[in-house]
C-alpha positions in Angstrom: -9.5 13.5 -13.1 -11.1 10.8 -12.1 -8.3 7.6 -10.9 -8.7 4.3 -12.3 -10.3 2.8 -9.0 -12.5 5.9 -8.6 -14.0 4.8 -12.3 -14.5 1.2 -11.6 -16.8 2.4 -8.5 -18.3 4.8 -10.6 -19.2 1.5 -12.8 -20.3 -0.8 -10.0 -21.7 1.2 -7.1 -25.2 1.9 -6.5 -26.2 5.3 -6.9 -29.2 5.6 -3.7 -31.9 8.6 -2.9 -33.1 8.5 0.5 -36.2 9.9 2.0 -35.0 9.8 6.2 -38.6 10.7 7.4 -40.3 10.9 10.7 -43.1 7.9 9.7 -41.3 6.3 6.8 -37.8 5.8 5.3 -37.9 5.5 1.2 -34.8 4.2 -0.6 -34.2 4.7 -4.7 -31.6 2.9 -6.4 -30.6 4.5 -9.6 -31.9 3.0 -12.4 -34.6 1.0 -10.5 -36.7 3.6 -8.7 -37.9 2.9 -5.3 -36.9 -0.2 -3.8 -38.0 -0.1 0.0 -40.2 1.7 2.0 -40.2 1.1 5.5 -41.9 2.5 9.0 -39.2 4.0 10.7 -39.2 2.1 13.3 -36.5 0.2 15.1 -37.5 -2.7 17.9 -34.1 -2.9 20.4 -33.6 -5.2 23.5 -34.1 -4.0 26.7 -31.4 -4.8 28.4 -28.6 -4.8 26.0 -29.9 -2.4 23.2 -29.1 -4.7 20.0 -31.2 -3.7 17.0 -33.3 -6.5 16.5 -36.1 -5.8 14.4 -36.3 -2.8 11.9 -39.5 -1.5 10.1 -42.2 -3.0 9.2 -41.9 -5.6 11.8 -40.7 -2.8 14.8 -43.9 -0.8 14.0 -46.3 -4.3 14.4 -44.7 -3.9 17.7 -45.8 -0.1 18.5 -48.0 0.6 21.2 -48.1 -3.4 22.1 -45.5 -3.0 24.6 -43.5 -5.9 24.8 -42.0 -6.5 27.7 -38.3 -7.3 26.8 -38.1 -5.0 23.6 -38.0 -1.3 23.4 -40.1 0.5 20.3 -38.2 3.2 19.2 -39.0 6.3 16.3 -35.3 6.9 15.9 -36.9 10.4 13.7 -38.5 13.1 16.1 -39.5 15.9 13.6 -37.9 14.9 11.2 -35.2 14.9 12.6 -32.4 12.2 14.2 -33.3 12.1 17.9 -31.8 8.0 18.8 -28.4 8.1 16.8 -27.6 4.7 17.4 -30.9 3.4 15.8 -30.8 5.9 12.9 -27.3 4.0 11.7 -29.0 0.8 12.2 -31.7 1.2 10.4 -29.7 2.6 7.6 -27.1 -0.2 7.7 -30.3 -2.3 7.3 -31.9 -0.3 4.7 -28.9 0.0 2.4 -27.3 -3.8 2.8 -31.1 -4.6 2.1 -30.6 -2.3 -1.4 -26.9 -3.6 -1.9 -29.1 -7.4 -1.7 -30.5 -6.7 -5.3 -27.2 -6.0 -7.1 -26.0 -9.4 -8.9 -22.1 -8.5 -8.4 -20.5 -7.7 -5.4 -20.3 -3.7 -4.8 -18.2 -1.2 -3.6 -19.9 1.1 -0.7 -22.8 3.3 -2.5 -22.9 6.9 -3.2 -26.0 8.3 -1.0 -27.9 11.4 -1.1 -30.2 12.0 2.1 -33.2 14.5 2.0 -32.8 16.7 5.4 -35.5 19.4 6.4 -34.4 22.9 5.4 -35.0 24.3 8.6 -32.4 21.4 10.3 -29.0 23.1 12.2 -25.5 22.1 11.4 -25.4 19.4 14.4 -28.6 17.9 12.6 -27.0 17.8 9.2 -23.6 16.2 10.9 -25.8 13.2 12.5 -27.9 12.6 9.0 -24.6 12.6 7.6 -22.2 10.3 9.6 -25.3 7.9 10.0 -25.1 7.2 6.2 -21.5 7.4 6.4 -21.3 4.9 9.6 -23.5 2.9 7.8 -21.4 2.0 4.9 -21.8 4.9 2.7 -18.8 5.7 0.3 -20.0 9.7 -0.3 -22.6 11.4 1.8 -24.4 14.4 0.5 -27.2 16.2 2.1 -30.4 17.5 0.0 -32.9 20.1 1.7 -36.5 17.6 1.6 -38.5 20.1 -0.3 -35.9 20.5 -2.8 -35.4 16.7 -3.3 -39.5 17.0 -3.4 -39.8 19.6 -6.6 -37.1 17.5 -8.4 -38.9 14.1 -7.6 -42.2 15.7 -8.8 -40.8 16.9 -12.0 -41.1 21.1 -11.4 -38.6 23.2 -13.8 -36.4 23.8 -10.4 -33.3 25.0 -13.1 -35.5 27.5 -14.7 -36.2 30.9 -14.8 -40.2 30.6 -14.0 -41.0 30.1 -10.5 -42.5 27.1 -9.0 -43.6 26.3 -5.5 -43.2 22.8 -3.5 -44.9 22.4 -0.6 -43.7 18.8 1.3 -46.4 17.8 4.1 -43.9 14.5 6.1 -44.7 12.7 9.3 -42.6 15.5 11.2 -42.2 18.3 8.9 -43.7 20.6 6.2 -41.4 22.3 4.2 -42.4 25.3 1.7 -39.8 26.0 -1.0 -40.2 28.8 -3.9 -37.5 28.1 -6.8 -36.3 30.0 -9.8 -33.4 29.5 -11.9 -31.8 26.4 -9.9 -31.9 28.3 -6.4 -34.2 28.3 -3.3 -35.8 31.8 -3.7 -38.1 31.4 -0.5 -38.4 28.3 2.3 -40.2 27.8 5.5 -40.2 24.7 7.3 -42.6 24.0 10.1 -42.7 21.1 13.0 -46.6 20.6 12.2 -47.6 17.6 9.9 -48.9 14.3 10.0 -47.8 13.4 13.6 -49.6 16.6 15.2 -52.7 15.4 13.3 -51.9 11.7 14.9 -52.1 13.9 18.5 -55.0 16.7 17.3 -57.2 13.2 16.8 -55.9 11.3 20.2 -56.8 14.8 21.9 -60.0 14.6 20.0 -61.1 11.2 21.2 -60.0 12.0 24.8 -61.8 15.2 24.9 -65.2 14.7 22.9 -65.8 11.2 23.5 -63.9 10.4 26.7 -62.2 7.5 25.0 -58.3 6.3 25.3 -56.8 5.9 21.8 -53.0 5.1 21.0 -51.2 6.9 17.8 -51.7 3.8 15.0 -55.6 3.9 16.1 -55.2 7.5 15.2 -53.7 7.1 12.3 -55.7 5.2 10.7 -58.7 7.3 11.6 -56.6 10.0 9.9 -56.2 8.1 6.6 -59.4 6.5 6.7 -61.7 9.6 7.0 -59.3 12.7 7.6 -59.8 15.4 5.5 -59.6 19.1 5.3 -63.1 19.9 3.0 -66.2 18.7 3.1 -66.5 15.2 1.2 -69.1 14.6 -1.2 -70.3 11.6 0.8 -69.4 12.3 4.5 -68.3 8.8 6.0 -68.7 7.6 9.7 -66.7 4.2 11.1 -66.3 2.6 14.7 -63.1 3.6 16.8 -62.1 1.3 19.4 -60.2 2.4 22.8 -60.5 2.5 26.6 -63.2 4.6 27.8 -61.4 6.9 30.2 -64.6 7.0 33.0 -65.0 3.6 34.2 -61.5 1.8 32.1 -63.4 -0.2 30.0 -63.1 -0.9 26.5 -65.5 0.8 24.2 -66.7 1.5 21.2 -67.9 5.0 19.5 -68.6 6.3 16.3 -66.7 9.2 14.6 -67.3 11.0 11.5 -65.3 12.1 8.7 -66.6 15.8 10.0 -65.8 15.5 13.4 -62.1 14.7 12.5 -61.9 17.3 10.4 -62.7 19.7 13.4 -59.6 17.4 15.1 -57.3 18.2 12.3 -58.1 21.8 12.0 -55.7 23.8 13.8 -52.9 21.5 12.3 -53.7 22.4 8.5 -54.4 25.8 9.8 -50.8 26.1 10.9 -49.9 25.1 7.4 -51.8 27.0 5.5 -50.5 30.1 7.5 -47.3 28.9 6.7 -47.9 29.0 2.8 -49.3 32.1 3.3 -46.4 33.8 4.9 -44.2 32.1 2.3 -46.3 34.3 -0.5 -46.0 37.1 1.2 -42.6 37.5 0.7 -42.9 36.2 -2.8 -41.7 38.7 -5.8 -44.6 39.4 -7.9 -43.3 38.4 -11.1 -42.9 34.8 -9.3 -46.7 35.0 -8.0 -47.6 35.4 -11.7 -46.0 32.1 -12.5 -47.5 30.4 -9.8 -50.4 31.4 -10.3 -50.1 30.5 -14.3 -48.8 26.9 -13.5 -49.7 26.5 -9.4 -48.6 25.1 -6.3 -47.3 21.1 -5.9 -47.9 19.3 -3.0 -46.0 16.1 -2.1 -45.3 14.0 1.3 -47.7 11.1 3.2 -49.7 14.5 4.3 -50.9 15.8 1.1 -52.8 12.4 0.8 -55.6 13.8 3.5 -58.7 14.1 0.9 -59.4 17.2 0.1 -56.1 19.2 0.9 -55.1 20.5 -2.1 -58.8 21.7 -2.7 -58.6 23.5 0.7 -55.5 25.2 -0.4 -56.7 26.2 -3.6 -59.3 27.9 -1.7 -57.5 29.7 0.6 -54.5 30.3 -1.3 -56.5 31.6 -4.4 -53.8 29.4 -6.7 -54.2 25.9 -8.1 -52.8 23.6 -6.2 -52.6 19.8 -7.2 -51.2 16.7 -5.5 -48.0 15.1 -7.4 -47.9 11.9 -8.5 -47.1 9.1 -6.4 -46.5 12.1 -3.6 -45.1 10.1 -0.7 -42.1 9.0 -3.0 -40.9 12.2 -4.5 -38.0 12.8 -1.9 -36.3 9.7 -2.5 -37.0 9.9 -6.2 -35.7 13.3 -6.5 -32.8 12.5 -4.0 -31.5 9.8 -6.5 -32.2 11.8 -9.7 -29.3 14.1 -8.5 -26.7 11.2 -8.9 -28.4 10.5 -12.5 -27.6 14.3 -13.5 -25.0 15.3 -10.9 -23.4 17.9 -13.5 -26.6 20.0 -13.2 -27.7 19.0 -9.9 -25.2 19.5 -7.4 -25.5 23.2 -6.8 -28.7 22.3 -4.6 -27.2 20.0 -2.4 -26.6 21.0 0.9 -22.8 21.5 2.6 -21.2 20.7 5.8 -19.7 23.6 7.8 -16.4 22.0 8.8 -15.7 21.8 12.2 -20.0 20.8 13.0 -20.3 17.8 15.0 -22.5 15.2 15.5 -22.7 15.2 19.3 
């Protein structure tokens, strides 16, 4: 039973979905939706580390080099790989939610989408970053799961349907039925190896120097992973690695396709192995109402058409795909009752270092 303290929090608190990802961290606030959506970046100084800058304004900084501020990704993978600057960005991220209540508020309640694939030491650090960070309860959510919820599938029922989360560090593959994970896979290929298969690209083909923004935005502007109706062609700018000069060379929409390749490849394999294993009364509801895609990833024109092909299913991109984590996340607060049996636990005695 709940005390009469415990109620009043329940009142007041804010209820908040996170989406921890490699590229960007998403925040939903009960009853509000989505509320920020920042790079995950963090800007610290040099010589005595102190978060300065966090976001939006850290990643204006990236590849600029600065001389007295460190650029940091405090999310390798998907995964926590600066602790320190994961808890500050948090601590931003959620005093910056807190900022659009109109009373004073207790500490919120937090649910954090994690990769399924994460160990126990990963899953300690996701948690006592929220928890450092001023959260009152922590609890963990496997990203794919968070994505099917987000995305509306029928994750509580009987019929089978398939998630497939493309992030900035991760892809996850998830098969559910009746409120369980059936099947998962969870990969370290996504939009950050694309970033690199398009840096190697320019170095290789075209002998010119590119950083990883120029690359991804080469990826968003023309990546894709089938032929486009209208094949498109735009100027890249870098240093051309013969004589150190700057230059200038046109790419094509096909050529970074090539780039991409082995990248979608991977996933597709992925998927693939994920059906293998599939019980064939769930392949019949797949294939009767098909696969979901959701992340920054399954943005790249033409992936879900790719899939389809390969896959022989229909597969269809969610709506408003890069915000389904953090939707979902928070949708588990809103109907914890039904919810909870998919979050994820601690093993006691894991630790975060």
């Amino acid at each position: 039973m709940l005390s009469p303290l415990d109620y009043l929090f329940g009142l007041f608190s804010l209820d908040i979905g996170i989406d921890l990802g490699t590229a960007n961290t998403l925040v939903a606030v009960r009853g509000k939706g989505i509320v920020i959506n920042e790079p995950s970046f963090v800007a610290l100084d040099k010589k005595t580390h102190a978060t300065l800058y966090v976001g939006a304004q850290a990643k204006e900084m990236w590849s600029k080099n600065p001389k007295n501020i460190l650029i940091v990704r405090p999310l390798r993978d998907g995964v926590i790989s600066e602790f320190e600057a994961t808890g500050d960005m948090l601590d931003h991220l959620i005093r910056k939610a807190h900022e659009q209540s109109w009373v004073p508020i207790p500490r919120p309640r937090v649910v954090i989408g994690i990769p399924s694939g994460v160990t126990e030491v990963e899953k300690r650090a996701a948690h006592d970053a929220a928890e450092n960070a001023g959260a009152r309860e922590v609890y963990l959510i496997e990203e794919p799961v968070a994505a099917a919820i987000g995305a509306g599938l029928p994750v509580l029922e009987t019929r089978g349907s398939m998630m497939i989360d493309i992030g900035g560090g991760t892809t996850e593959v998830a098969l559910f039925s009746l409120g369980g994970v059936v099947i998962s896979r969870s990969i370290r290929v996504a939009g950050d190896e694309m970033d690199e298969d398009i840096v190697q690209y320019m170095r290789t083909k075209h002998n010119l120097l590119i950083g990883e923004p120029t690359a991804e935005r080469i990826k968003i502007e023309v990546g894709s992973a089938y032929p486009l109706p209208t094949e498109r062609v735009i100027p890249v700018k870098g240093r051309n690695l013969i004589n150190g000069l700057p230059a200038t060379v046109e790419v094509s929409s096909i050529e970074i396709r090539e780039a991409i390749s082995g990248s979608v490849n991977i996933i597709i394999d992925t998927v693939k192995d994920a059906l293998d294993d599939t019980p064939p009364e769930l392949v019949a509801d797949l294939i009767e109402s098909g696969i979901c895609l959701s992340g920054g990833g399954s943005q790249i024109k033409g992936l879900a058409e790719r899939f389809q092909d390969e896959l022989g299913i229909r597969c269809y991109v969610a709506d408003d795909p890069m915000t389904c984590v953090a939707r979902g996340a928070v949708r588990v607060l809103e109907d914890y009752n039904n919810l909870r049996r998919l979050l994820v636990g601690l093993q006691r005695g894991s630790t975060s270092h």
